[in-house]
C-alpha positions in Angstrom: 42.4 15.9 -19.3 41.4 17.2 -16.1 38.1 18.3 -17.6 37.4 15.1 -18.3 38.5 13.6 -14.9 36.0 16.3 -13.0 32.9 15.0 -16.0 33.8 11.7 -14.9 33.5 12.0 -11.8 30.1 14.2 -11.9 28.9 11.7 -13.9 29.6 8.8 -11.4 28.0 11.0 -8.6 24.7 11.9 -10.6 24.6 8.2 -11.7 24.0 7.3 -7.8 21.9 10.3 -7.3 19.6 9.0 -10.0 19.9 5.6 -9.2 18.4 6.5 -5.6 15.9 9.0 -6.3 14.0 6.4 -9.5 12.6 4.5 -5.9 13.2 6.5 -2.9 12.2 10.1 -1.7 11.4 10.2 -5.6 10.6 14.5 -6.5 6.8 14.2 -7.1 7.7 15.7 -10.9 8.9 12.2 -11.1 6.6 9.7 -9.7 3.5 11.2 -12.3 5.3 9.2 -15.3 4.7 5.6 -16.5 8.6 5.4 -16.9 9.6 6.0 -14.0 9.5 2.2 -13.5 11.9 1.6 -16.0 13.9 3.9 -15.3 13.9 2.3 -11.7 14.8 -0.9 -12.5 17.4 0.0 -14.9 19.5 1.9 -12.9 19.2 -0.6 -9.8 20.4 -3.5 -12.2 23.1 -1.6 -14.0 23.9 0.4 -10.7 27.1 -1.9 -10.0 28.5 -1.9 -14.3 28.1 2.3 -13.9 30.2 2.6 -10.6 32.9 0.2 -12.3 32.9 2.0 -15.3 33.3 5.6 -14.0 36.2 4.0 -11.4 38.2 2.5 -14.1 37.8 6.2 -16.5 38.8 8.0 -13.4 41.5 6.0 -12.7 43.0 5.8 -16.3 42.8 9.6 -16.9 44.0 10.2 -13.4 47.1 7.7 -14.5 47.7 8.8 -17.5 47.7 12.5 -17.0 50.8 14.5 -15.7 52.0 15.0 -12.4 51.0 18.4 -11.8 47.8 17.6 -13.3 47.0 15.0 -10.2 48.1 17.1 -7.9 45.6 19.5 -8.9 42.7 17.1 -9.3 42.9 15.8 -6.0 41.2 18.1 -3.8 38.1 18.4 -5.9 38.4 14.4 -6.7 38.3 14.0 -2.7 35.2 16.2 -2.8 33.4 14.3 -5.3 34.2 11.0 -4.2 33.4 12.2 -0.4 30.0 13.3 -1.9 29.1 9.9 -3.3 29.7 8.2 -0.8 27.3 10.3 1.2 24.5 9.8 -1.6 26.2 6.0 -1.4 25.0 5.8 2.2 21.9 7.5 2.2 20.1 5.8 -0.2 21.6 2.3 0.2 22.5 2.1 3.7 20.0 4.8 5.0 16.7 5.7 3.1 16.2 3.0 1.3 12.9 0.7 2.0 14.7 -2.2 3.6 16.4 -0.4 6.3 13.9 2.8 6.4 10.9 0.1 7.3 12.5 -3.2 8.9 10.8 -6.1 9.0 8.9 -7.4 11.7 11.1 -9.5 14.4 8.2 -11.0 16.0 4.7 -12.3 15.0 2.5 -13.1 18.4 -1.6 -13.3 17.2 -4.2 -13.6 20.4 -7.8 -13.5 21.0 -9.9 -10.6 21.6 -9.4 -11.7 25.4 -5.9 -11.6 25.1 -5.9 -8.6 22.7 -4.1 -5.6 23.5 -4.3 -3.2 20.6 -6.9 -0.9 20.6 -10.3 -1.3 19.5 -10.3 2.2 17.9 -7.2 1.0 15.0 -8.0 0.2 11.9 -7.0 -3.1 10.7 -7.1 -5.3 7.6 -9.4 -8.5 8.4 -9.3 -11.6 6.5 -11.3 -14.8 6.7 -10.1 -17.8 5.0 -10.5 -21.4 5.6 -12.1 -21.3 8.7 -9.7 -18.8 10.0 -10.1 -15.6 10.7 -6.9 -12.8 11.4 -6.7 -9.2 12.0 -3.9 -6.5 11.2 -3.7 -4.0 12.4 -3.1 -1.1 9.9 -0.4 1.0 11.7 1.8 -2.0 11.9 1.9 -2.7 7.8 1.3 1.2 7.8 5.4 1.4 9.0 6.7 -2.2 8.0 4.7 -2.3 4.2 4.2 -6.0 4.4 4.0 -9.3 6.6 3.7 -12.3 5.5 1.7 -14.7 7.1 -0.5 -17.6 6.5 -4.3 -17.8 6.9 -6.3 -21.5 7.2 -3.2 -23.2 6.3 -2.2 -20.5 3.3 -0.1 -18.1 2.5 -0.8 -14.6 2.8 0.7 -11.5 2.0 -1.0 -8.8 3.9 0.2 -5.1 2.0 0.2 -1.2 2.8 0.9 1.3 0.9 1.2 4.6 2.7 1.5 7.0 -0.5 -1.7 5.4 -1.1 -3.5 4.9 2.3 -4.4 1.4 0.7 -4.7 -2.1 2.2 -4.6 -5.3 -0.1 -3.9 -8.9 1.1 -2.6 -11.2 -1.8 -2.5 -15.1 -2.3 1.7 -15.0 -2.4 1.9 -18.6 -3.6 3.2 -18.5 -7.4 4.5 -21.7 -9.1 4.1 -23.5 -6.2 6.7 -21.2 -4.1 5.4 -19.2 -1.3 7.3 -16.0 -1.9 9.1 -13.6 -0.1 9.3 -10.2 -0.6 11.7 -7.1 0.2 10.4 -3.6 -0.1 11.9 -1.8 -3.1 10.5 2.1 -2.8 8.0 3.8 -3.8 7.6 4.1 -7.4 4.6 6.0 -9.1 3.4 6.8 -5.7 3.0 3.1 -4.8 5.4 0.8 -2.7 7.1 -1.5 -4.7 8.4 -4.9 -3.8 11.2 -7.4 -4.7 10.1 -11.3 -5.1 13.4 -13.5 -3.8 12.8 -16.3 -5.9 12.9 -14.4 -9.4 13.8 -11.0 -8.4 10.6 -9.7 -9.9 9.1 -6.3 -8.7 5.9 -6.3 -7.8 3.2 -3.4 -7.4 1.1 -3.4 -3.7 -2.0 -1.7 -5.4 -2.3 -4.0 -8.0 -0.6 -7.6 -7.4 1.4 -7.3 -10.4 4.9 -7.9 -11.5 5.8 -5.3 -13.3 9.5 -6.2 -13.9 11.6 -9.3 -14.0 11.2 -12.9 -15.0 7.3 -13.1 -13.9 6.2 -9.6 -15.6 2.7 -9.8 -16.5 1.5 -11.8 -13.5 -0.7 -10.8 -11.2 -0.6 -12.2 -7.5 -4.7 -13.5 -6.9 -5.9 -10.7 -4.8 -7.7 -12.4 -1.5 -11.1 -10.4 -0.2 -10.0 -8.5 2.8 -11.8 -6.2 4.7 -10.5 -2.7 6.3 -12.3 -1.2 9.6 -12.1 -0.4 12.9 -10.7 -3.6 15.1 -14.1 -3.1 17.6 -16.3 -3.6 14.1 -14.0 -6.7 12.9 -13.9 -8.2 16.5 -18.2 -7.9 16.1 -18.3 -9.4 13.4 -15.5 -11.9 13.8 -15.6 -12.7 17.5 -13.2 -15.7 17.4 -10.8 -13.6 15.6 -6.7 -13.4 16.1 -5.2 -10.5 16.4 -1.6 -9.4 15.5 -0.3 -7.7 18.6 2.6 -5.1 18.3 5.8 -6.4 17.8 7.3 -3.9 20.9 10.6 -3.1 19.1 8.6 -0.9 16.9 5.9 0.4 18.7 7.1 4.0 18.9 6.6 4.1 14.8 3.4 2.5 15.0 2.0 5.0 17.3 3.6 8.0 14.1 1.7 6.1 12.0 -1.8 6.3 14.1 -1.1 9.7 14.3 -0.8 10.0 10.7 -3.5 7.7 9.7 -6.0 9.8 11.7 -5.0 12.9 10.9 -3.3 13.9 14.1 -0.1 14.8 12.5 0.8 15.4 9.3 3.8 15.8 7.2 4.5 18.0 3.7 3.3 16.4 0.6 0.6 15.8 -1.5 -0.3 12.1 0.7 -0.2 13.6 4.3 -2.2 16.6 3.8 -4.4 17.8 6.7 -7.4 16.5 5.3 -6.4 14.5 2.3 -9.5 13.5 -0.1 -10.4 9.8 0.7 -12.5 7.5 -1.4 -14.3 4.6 -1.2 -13.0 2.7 -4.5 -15.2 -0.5 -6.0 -14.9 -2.7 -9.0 -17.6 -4.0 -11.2 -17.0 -5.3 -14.1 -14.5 -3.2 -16.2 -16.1 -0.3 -14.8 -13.9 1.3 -11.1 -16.5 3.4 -9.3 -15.7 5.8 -6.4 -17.6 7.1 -3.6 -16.2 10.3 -1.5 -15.4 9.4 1.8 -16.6 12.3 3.2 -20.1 12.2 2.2 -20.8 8.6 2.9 -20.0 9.3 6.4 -22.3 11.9 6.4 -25.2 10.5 4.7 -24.3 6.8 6.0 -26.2 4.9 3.7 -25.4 5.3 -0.2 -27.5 3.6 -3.0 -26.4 3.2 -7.1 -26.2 1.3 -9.5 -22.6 0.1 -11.5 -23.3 -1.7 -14.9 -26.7 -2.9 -14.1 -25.3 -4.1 -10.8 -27.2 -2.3 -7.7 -24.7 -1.7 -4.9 -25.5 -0.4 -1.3 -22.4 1.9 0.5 -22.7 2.0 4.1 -20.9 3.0 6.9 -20.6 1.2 11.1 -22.2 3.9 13.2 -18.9 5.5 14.2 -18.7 6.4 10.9 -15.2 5.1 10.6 -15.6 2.1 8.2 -17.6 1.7 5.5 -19.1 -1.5 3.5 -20.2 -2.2 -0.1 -22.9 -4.7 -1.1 -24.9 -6.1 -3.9 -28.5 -5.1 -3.2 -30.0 -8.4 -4.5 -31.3 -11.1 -2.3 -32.9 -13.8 -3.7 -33.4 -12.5 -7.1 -34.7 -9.6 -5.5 -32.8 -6.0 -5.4 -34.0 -4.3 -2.6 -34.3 -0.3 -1.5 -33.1 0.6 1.9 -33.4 3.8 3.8 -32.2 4.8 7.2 -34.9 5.1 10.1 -32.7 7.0 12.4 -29.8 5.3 12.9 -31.2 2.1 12.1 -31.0 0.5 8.8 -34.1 -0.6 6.8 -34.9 -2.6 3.6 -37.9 -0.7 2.2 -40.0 -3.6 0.7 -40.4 -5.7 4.3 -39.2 -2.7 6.7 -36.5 -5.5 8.0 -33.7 -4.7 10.6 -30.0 -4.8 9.1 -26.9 -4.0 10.7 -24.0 -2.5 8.4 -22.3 -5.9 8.0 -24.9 -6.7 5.6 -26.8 -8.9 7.7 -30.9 -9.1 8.6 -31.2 -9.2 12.1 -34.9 -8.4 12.6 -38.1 -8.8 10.4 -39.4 -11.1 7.6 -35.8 -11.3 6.0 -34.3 -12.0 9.3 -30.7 -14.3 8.8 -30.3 -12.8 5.0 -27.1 -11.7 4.1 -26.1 -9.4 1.6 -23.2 -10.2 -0.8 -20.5 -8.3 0.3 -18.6 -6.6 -2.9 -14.4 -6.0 -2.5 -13.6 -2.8 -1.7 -11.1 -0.2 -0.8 -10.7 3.1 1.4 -7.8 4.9 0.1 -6.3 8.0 -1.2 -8.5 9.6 -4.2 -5.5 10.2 -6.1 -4.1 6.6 -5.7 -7.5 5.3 -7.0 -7.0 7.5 -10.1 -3.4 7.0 -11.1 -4.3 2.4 -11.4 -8.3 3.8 -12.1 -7.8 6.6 -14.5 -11.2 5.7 -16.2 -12.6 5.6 -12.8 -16.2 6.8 -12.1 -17.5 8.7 -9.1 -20.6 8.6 -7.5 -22.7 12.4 -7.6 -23.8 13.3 -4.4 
């Protein structure tokens, strides 16, 4: 019987291990597989029936066995127990994405005059009903989401760091403007509870992959990542999310990480970790190394009969996707230095697709949705993805 009271209570303290590790600091052998999902949100519903289960064996074997059987079991029970409620703590009390990466306390937008974050971070720009906001990337870098509103509706502004991804979502479903509550990170993506429906939605692709609203996908709003100096020129009347200063110490990690500064082990905070620029047309997902648009600045193809133009600002740290056709016409450009030229009327344009100078002069180009992020991110929701030959 003792035998059974030690499996018992091995079992109750791999049952929290599991439990903990299916959505937070995940072994990488782990987050490759479809399943891991399901294996995520069955132990965090059943988490609760498990521990009661494993209590009530224990404590019927430890009844019902003899005296100098109990005595002998305590010391290794008082182990066991001791050790899961350490694994208890650490991943519900401790690393676990609602206390790991607290909310923000504070939301305070200004003006580029009132601005004080630099011009150098990156930030995720939106522009919406006459509004236009900026945030800044280290900010949902550490917290993984804020919600906000934009022109009078509701945002839902995401990053995923495992992915080095930016999406901003439309989060009014049913006609609730939802909440959310970060999850983990599950197939190398940060996951997301709903608090209406207790869904769990994906960051990278808007969906609800568990719960009452599986199958829907949140409407995915266009959003723009750069430097805030390029969204500020383009978007003078712009607000700006300032720091919220309790957290400004992990913003600054996250700087450091985002440019490469520091780095820490694992396969998404490598030294120089292979970036992408990741587009959509059609069915087809192209991708264009990040790498060698910078160095070549200006990028021309063509996706499913669809001619697209990558370029890059002349810092060279963000990077634009257009259609090439203006007026029924799809134009060639070429770079004349560092200035940007269309090769039919040899017109000025600047990299936010617009004609400053020449006959096309006040032209824009459309501006096509797309995404700086991780290589490997792109592949694992992209696995038929393209990429563009250099």
């Amino acid at each position: 019987m003792t035998d059974y009271f030690y499996l018992a209570a091995l079992g109750l303290v791999l049952t929290e291990l599991t439990k903990g590790l299916s959505a937070n600091g995940t072994p990488p052998v782990l987050q490759r597989f479809s399943w891991q999902m399901d294996l995520a949100r069955f132990m965090w519903s059943g988490i609760m029936l498990f521990r009661i289960a494993y209590v009530a064996v224990l404590v019927i074997l430890f009844i019902n066995m003899p005296v100098e059987d109990r005595l002998s079991v305590l010391p290794g029970g008082i182990a066991l127990g001791l050790l899961w409620g350490f694994i208890y703590w650490l991943f519900n009390r401790y690393w676990v994405g609602r206390f790991k990466f607290l909310p923000i306390t504070q939301k305070r937008f200004e003006t580029a005059a009132g601005n004080s974050v630099g011009l150098s971070e990156q930030v995720l720009g939106i522009d919406h009903g006459g509004e236009q906001k900026a945030f800044p990337v280290n900010m949902l870098y550490y917290h993984h989401q804020i919600a906000d509103e934009v022109g009078g509706h509701p945002i839902w502004p995401t990053y995923c760091g495992l992915c080095n991804s930016g999406r901003i979502y439309d989060r009014l479903v049913d006609g609730n403007a939802l909440e959310f509550t970060l999850v983990g990170a599950i197939n190398y993506n940060a996951t997301f509870r709903d608090h209406v429906t207790n869904s769990w939605w994906r960051q990278e692709t808007g969906e609800a992959a568990k719960g009452a609203l599986k199958g829907r996908m949140l409407e995915d709003m266009p959003c723009e990542q750069m430097s805030l100096e390029s969204w500020l020129a383009k978007h003078p009347d712009s607000l700006v999310l300032q720091y919220d200063p309790i957290f400004e110490k992990q913003y600054m990690v996250r700087s450091g990480l985002l440019n490469y500064e520091i780095s820490l082990p694992g396969w998404h905070m490598q030294a120089s970790p292979p970036l992408v620029i990741g587009v959509e047309v059609g069915d087809v997902a192209r991708a264009y190394d990040w790498n060698n648009v910078v160095k070549q600045k200006l990028v021309q193809d063509e996706v499913e009969g669809a001619p697209l133009l990558v370029l890059t600002d002349a810092k060279g740290d963000s990077a634009f996707v257009y259609d090439r056709v203006v007026d029924g016409e799809t134009l060639e450009f070429e770079m004349a230095g560092d200035v940007i030229r269309d090769v039919q009327t040899k017109s000025t344009w600047d990299c936010f697709g617009r004609c400053l100078k020449g006959k096309m002069k006040g032209a824009e180009l459309p501006r096509r949705q797309s995404y700086k992020q991780y290589v490997r991110a792109w592949l694992t929701f992209h696995p038929g993805a393209t990429f563009y030959q250099f």
